[in-house]
C-alpha positions as a Markdown table, in Angstrom:
| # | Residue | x | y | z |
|---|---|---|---|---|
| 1 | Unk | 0.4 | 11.6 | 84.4 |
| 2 | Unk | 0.8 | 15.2 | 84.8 |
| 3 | Unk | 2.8 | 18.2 | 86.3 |
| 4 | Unk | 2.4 | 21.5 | 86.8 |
| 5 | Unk | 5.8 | 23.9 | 86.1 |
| 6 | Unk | 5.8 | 27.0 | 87.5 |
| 7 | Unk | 6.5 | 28.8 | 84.2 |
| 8 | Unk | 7.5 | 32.1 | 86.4 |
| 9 | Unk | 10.7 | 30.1 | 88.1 |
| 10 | Unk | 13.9 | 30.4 | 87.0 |
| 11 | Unk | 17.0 | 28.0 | 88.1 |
| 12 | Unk | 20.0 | 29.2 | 87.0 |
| 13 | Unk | 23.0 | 26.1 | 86.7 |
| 14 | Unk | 26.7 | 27.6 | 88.1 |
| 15 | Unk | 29.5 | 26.0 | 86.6 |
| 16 | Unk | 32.0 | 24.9 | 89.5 |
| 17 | Unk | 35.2 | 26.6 | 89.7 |
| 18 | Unk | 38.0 | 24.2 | 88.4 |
| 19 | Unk | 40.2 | 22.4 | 90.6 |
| 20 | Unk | 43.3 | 23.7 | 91.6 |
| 21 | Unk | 46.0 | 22.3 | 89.3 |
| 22 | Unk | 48.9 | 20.4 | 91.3 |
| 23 | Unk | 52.5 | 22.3 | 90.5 |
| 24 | Unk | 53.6 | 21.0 | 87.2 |
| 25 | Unk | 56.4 | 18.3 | 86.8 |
| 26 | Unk | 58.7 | 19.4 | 84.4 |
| 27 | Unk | 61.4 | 17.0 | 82.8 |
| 28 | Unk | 65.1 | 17.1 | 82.0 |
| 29 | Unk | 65.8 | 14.9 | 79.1 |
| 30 | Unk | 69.0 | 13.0 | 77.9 |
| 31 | Unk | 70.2 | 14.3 | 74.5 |
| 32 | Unk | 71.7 | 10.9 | 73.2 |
| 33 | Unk | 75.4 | 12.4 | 73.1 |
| 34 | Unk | 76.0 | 13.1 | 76.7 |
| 35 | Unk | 74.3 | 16.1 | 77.6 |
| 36 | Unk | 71.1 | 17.2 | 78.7 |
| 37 | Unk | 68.2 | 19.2 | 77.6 |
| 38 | Unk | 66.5 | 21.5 | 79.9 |
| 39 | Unk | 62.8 | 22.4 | 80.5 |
| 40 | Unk | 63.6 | 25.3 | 78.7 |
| 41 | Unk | 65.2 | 23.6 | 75.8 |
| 42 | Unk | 68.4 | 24.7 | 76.8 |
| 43 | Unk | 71.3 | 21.9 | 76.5 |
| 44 | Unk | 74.0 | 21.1 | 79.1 |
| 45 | Unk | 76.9 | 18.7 | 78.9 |
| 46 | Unk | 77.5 | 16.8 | 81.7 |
| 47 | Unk | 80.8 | 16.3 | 83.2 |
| 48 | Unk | 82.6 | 13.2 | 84.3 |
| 49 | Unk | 80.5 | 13.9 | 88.1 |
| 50 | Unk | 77.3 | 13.8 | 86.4 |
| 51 | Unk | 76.9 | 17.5 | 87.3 |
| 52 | Unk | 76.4 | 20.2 | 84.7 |
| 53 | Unk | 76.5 | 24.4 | 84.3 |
| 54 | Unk | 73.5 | 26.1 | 83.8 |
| 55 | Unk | 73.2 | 28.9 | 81.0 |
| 56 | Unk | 73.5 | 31.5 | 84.1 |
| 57 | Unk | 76.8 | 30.0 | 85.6 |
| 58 | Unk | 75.2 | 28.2 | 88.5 |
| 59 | Unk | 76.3 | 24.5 | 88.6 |
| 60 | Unk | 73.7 | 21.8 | 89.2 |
| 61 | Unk | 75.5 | 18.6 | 91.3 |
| 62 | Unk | 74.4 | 14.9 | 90.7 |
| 63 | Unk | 74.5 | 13.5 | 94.6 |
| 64 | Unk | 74.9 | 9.3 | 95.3 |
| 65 | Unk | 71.8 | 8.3 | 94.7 |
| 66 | Unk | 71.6 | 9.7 | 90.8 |
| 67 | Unk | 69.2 | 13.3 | 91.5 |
| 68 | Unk | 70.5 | 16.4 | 90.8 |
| 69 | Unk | 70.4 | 19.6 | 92.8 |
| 70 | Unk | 69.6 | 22.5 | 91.5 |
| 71 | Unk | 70.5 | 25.9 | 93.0 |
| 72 | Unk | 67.6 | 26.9 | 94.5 |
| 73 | Unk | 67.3 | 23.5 | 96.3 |
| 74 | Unk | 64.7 | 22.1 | 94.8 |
| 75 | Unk | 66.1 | 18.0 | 94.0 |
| 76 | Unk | 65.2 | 16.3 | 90.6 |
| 77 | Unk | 65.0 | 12.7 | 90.9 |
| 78 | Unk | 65.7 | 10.1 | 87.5 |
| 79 | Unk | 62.7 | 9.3 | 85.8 |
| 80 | Unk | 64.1 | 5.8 | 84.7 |
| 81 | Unk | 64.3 | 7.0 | 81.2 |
| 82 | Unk | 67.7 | 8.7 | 82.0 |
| 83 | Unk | 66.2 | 11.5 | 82.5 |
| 84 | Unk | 64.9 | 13.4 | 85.4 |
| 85 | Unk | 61.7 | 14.9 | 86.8 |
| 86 | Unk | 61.8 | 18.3 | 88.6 |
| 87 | Unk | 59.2 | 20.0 | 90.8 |
């Protein structure tokens, strides 16, 4: 069996453009000695609330049910591992 190929025709393969990449969960981590250690890698200690300062003076609260709230309103909730996952 045989074919014929036009040896004039070109195809030309296009790569598809990548997904869209959800937003990225960052993590706050427990430092073992009763602080915290930002996305950043800054460290906060947490007071006897559960809350904490940031570097820039704004305090983030821990509400009843264990997240914290950050200043610009956006809520981390524990991760089990006691730390906590951010948007």
């Amino acid at each position: 069996m045989s074919a014929c190929v036009d040896s004039q025709r070109r195809i030309t393969v296009i790569d598809p453009e990548p997904a869209p990449v959800a937003g990225s969960v960052k993590r706050i981590a427990n430092d073992g000695a009763g602080g915290l250690i930002l996305p950043d890698g800054a460290r906060v200690t947490v007071d006897q609330s559960g809350g904490f300062e940031l570097p820039n003076g704004a305090y983030v609260r821990r509400d009843r049910s264990g997240a914290l709230n950050l200043p610009n309103g956006s809520r981390c909730v524990p991760d089990g591992q006691r730390g906590y996952l951010c948007p």
